[in-house]
ZAKOL-187320 format. One record per residue: residue number from 1; x, y, z of N, C-alpha, C, O in turn. Coordinates in steps of 0.2 Angstrom, whole numbers, plus 5000, padded with zeros to 4 digits. Layout:
! ZAKOL-187320
NUM_X_Y_Z_X_Y_Z_X_Y_Z_X_Y_Z
...
This chain:
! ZAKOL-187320
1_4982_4908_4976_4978_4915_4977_4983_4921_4974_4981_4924_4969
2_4990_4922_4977_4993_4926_4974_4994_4926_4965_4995_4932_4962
3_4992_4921_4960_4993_4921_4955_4986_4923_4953_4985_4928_4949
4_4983_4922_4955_4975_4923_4955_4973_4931_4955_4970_4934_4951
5_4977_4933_4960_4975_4940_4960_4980_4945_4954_4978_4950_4952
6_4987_4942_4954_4992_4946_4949_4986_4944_4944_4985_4950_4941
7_4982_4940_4942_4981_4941_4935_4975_4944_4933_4972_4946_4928
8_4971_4943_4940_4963_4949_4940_4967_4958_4941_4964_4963_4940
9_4973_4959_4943_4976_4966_4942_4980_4967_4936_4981_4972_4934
10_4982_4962_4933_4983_4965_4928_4978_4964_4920_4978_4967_4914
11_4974_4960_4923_4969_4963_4918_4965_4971_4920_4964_4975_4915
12_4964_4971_4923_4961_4979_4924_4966_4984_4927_4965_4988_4932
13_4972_4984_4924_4978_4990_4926_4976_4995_4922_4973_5000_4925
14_4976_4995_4916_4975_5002_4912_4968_5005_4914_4968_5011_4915
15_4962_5000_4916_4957_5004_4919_4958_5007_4924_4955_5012_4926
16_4962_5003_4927_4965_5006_4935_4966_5015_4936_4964_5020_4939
17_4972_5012_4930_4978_5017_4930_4973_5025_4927_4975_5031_4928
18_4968_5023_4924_4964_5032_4922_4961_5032_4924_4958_5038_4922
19_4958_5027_4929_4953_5030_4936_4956_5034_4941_4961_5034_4943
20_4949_5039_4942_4952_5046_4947_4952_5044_4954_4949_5040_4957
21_4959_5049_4957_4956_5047_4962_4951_5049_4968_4951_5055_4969
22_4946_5046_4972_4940_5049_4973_4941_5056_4978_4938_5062_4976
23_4945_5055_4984_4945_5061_4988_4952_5063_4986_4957_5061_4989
24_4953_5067_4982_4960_5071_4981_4962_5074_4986_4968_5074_4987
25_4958_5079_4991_4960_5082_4996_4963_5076_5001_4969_5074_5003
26_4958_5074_5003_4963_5068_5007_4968_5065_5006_4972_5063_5010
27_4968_5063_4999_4974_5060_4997_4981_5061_4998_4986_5058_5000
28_4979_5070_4995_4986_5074_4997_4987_5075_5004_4993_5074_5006
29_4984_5076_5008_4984_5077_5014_4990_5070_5018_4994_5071_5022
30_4987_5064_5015_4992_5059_5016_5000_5060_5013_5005_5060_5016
31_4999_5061_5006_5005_5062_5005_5008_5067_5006_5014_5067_5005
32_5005_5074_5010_5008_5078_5014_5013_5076_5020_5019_5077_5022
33_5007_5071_5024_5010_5067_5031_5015_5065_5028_5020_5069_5029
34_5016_5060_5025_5022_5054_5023_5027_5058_5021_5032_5056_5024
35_5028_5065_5017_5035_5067_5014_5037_5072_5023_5042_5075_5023
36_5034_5072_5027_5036_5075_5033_5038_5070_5037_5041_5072_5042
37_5038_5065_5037_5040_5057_5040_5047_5055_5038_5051_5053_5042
38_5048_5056_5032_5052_5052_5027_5057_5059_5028_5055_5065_5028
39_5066_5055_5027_5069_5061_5026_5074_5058_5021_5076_5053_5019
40_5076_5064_5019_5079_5065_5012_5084_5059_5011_5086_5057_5005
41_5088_5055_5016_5091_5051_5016_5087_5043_5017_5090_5038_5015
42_5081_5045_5019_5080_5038_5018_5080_5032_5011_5082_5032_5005
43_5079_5028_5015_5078_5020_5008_5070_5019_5010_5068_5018_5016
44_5066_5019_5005_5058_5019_5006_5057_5010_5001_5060_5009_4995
45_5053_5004_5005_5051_4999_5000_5044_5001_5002_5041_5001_5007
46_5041_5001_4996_5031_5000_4994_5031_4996_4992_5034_4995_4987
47_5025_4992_4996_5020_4988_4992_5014_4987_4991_5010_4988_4995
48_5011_4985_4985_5005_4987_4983_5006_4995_4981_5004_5000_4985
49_5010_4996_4976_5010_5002_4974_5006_5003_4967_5006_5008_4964
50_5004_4998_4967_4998_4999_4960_5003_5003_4952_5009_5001_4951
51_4999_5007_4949_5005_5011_4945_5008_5018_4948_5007_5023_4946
52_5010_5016_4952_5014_5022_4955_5013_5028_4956_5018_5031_4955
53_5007_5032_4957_5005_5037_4957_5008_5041_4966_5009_5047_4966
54_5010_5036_4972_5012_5039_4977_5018_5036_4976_5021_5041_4978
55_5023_5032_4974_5029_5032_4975_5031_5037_4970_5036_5040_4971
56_5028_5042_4962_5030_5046_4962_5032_5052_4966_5037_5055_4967
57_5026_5052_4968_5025_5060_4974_5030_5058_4979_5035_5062_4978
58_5031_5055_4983_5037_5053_4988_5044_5051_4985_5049_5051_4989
59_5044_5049_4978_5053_5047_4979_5056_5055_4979_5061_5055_4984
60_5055_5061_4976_5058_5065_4977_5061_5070_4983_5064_5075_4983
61_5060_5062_4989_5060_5067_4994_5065_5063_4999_5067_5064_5005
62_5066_5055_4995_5071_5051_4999_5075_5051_4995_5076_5054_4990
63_5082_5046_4999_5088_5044_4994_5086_5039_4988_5088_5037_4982
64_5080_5037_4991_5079_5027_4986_5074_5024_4988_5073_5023_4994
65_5068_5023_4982_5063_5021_4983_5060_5017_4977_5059_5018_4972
66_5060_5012_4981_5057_5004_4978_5052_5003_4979_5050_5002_4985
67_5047_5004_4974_5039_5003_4973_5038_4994_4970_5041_4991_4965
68_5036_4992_4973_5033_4985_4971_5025_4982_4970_5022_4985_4975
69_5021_4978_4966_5017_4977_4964_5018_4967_4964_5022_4964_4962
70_5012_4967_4966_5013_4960_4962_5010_4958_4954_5010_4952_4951
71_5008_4963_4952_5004_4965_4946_5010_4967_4941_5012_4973_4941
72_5013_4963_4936_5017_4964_4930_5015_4971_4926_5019_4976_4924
73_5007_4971_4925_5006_4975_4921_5005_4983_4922_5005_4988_4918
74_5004_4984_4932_5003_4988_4936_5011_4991_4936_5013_4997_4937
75_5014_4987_4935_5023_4990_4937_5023_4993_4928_5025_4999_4927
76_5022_4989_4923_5024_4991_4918_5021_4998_4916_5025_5001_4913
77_5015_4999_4919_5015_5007_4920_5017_5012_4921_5019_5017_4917
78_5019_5009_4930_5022_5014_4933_5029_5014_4930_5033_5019_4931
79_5032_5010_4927_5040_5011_4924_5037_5018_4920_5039_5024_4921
80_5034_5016_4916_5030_5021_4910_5030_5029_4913_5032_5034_4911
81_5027_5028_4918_5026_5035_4920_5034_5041_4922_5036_5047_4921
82_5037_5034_4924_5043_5035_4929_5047_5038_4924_5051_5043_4926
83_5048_5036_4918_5051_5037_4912_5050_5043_4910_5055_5046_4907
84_5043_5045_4911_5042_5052_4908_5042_5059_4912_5041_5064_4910
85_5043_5056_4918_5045_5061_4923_5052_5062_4924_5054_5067_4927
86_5055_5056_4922_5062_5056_4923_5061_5057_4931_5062_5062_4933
87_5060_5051_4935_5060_5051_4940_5067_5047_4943_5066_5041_4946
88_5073_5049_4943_5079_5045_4944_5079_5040_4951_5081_5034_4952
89_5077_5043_4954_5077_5039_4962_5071_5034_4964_5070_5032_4969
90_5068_5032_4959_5064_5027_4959_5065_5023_4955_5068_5024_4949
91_5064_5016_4958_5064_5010_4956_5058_5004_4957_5054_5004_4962
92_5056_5000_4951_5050_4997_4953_5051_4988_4952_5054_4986_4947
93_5049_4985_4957_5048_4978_4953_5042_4975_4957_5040_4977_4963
94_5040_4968_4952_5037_4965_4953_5038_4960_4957_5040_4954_4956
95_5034_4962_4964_5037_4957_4971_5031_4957_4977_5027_4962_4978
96_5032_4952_4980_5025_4954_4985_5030_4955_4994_5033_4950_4995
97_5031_4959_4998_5035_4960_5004_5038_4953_5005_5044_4952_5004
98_5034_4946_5007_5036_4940_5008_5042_4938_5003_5048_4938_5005
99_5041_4938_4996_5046_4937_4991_5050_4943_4988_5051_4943_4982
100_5051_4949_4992_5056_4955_4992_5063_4951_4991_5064_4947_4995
101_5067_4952_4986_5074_4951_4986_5080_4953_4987_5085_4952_4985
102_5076_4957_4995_5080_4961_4999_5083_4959_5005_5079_4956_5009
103_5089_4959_5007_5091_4957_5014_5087_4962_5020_5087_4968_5019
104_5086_4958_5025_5086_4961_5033_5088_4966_5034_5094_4967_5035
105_5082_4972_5034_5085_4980_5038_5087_4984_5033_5090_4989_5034
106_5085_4981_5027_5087_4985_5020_5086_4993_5020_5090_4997_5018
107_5077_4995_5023_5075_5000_5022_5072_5002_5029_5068_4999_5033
108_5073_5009_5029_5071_5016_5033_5064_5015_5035_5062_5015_5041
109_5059_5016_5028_5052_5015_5031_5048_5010_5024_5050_5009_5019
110_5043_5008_5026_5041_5004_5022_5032_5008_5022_5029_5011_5026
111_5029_5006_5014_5022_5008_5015_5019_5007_5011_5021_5007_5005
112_5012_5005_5013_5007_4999_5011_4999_5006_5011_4995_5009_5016
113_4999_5006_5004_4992_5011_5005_4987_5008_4999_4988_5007_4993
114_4981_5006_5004_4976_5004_4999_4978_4998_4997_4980_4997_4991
115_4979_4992_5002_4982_4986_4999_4981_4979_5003_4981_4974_5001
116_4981_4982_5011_4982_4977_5017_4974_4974_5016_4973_4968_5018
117_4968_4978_5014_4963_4974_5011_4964_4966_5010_4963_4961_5012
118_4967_4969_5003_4966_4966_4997_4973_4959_4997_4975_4956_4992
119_4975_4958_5003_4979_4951_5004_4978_4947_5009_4977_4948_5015
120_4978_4941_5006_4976_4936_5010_4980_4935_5017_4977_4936_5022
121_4985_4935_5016_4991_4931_5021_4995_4940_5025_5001_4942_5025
122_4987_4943_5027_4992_4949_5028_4996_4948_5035_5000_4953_5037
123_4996_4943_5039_5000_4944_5043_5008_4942_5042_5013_4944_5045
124_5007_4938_5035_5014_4936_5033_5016_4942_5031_5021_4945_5033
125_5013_4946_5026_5015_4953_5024_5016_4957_5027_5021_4960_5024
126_5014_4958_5034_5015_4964_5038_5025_4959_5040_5030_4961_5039
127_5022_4955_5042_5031_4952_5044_5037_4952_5041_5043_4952_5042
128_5034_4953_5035_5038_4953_5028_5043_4962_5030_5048_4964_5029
129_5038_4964_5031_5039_4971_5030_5044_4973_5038_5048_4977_5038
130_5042_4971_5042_5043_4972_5048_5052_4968_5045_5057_4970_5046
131_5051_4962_5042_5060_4961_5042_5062_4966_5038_5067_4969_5040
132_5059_4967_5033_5064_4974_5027_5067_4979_5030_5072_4982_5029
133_5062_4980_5036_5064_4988_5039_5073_4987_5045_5076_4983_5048
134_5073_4991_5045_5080_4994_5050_5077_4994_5060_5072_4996_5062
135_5081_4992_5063_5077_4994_5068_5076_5001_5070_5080_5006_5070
136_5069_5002_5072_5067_5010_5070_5063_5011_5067_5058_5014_5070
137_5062_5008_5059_5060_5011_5055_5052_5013_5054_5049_5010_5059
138_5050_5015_5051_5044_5016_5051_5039_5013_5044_5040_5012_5038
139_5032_5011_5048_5029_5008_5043_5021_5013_5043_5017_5014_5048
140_5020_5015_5036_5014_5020_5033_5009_5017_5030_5009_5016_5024
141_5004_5015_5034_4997_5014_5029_4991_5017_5029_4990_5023_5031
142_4987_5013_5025_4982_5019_5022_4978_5015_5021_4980_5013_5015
143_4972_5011_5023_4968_5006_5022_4960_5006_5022_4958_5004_5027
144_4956_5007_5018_4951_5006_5019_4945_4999_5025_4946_4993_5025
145_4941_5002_5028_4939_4997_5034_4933_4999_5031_4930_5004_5031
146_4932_4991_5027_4926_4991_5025_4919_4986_5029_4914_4985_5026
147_4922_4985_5034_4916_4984_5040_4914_4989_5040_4910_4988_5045
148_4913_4995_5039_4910_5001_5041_4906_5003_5035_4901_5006_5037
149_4906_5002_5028_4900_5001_5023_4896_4995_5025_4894_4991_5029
150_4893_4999_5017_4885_4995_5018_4885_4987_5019_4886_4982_5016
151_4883_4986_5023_4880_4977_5022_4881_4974_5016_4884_4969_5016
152_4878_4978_5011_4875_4973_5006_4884_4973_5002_4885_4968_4998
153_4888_4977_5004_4893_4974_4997_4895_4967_5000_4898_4964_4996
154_4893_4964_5007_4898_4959_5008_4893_4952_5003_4896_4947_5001
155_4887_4953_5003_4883_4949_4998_4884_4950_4991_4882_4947_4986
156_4889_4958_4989_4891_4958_4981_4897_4957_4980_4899_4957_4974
157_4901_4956_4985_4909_4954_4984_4908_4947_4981_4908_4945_4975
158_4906_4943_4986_4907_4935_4982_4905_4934_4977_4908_4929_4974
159_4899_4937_4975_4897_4937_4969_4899_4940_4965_4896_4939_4959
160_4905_4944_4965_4909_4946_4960_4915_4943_4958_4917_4944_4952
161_4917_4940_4963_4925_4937_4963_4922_4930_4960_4926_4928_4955
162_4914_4926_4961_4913_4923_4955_4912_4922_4949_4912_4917_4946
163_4912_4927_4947_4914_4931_4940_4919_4932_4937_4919_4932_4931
164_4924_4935_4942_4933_4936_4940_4931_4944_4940_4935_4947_4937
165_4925_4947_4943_4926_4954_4945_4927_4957_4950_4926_4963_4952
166_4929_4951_4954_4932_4958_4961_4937_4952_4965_4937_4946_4963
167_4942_4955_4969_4949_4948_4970_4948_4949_4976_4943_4952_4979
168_4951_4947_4979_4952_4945_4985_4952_4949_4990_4957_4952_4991
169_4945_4952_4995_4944_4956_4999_4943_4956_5007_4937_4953_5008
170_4946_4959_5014_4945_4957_5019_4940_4964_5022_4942_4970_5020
171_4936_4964_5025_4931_4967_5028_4933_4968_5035_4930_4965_5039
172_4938_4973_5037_4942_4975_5045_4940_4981_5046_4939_4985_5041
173_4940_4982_5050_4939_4988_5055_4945_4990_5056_4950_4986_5055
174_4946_4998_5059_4952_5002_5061_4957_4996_5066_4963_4994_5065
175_4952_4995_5071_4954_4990_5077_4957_4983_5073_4963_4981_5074
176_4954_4980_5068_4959_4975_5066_4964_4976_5063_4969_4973_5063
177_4964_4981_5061_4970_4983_5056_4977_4986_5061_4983_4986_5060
178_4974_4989_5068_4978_4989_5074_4983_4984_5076_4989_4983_5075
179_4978_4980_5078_4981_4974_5080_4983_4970_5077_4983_4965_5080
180_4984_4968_5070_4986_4965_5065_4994_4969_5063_4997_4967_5059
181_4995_4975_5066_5001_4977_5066_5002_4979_5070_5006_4984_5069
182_5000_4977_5075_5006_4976_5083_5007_4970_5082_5013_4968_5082
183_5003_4965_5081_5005_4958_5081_5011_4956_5079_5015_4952_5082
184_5012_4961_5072_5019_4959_5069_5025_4963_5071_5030_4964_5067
185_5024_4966_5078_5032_4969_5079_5033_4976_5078_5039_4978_5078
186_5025_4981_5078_5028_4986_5076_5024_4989_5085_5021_4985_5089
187_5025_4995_5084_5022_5000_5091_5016_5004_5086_5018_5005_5080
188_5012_5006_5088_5010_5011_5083_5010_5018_5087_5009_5019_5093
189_5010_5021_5083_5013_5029_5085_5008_5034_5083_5007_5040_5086
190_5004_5032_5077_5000_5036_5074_4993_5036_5074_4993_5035_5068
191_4988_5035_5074_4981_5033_5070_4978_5038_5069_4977_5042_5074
192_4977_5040_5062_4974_5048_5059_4966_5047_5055_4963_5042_5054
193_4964_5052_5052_4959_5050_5046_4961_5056_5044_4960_5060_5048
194_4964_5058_5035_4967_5062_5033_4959_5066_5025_4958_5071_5020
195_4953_5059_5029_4950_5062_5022_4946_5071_5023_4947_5076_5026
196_4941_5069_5018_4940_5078_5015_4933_5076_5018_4931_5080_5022
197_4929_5071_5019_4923_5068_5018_4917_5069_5025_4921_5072_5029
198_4914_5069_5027_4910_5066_5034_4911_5060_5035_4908_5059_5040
199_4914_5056_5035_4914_5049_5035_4918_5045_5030_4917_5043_5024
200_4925_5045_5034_4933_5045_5032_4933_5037_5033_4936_5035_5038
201_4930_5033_5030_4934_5026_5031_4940_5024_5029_4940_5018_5027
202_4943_5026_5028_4951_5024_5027_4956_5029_5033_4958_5034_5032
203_4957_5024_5037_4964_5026_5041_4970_5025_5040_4972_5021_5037
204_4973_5030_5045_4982_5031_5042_4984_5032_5048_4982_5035_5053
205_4990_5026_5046_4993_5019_5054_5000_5024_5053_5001_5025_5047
206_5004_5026_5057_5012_5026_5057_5014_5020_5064_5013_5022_5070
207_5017_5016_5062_5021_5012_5069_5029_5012_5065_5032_5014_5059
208_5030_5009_5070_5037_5010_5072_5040_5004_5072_5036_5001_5076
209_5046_5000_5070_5047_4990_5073_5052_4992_5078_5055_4997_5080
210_5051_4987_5081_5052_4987_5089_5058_4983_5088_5061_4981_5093
């Protein structure tokens, strides 16, 4: 699966990457949250940073920030962008939290936005991440709970993924996505909805490892 999905994401990175994004207010509102969380001394690891449009906005605000992707062509982007921003304090590779190259307690906070959907094995991910971090540190998500759309996508997903047009998608509610990160050792401290909309499905988690 993990091969399966690097290679339905990088065939649609470029399309990815000049898609807008839908709620801009809400989005900055999140990355408002985040650069108030994070301090200038932090070590930030992301994953699922797609082509790097939030580890730009936030490295400037830490000591060091490592954006990862499992998608080759998604990082080759964001190297791309990073380059042109001359973003010094970032760094990107291609790695999924489980196979991070990092030892235990590496980093301050870790975060996962628009992503915990979209993996199979997210309890090993969440674990993954809970090892990276420091004791203390803090973990940032942002995920859509798509149990709360329409019925009918759940009859057009697999029909899509039969096609090689849509990857691997989990259908959770706010409450799963809870407990699916206490499970893994974290406390949660936060539960927000930062969108602009009537009906904000996407929640923003802050926990803490215990």
């Amino acid at each position: 699966m993990p091969v399966q999905s690097a290679r339905f994401w990088d065939r649609i990175a470029r399309k990815y990457a000049a898609s807008p994004i839908e709620d801009m207010a809400g989005y900055e509102r999140t990355i408002d949250h985040a650069r108030r969380l994070l301090k200038s001394t932090d070590t930030v690891f992301e994953f699922g940073c797609g082509t790097g449009t939030t580890a730009l906005k936030l490295a400037p605000s830490v000591a060091r920030y490592v954006a990862s992707d499992i998608s080759a062509e998604m990082i080759a982007i964001g190297r791309e962008k990073a380059a042109a921003e001359g973003s010094a304090k970032l760094e990107f590779a291609v790695a999924t939290p489980e196979a991070a190259p990092y030892p235990d307690a590496s980093f301050d906070a870790a975060i996962a936005f628009n992503v915990l959907h979209l993996i199979e094995d997210r309890a090993g991910a969440l674990r993954a991440a809970h090892r990276l971090l420091k004791p203390g540190g803090l973990f940032l998500s942002k995920t859509p709970q798509l149990k709360a759309m329409n019925p009918g996508i759940r009859l057009l997903v697999p029909l899509m993924q039969a096609i090689g047009q849509a990857p691997y998608v989990a259908f959770l509610s706010a409450d799963d996505l809870e407990r699916d990160i206490a499970a893994s050792g974290f406390e949660i401290i936060e539960r927000a909805k930062h969108g602009s909309g009537k009906k904000d499905l996407r929640t923003f988690f802050v926990a803490r490892k215990i």
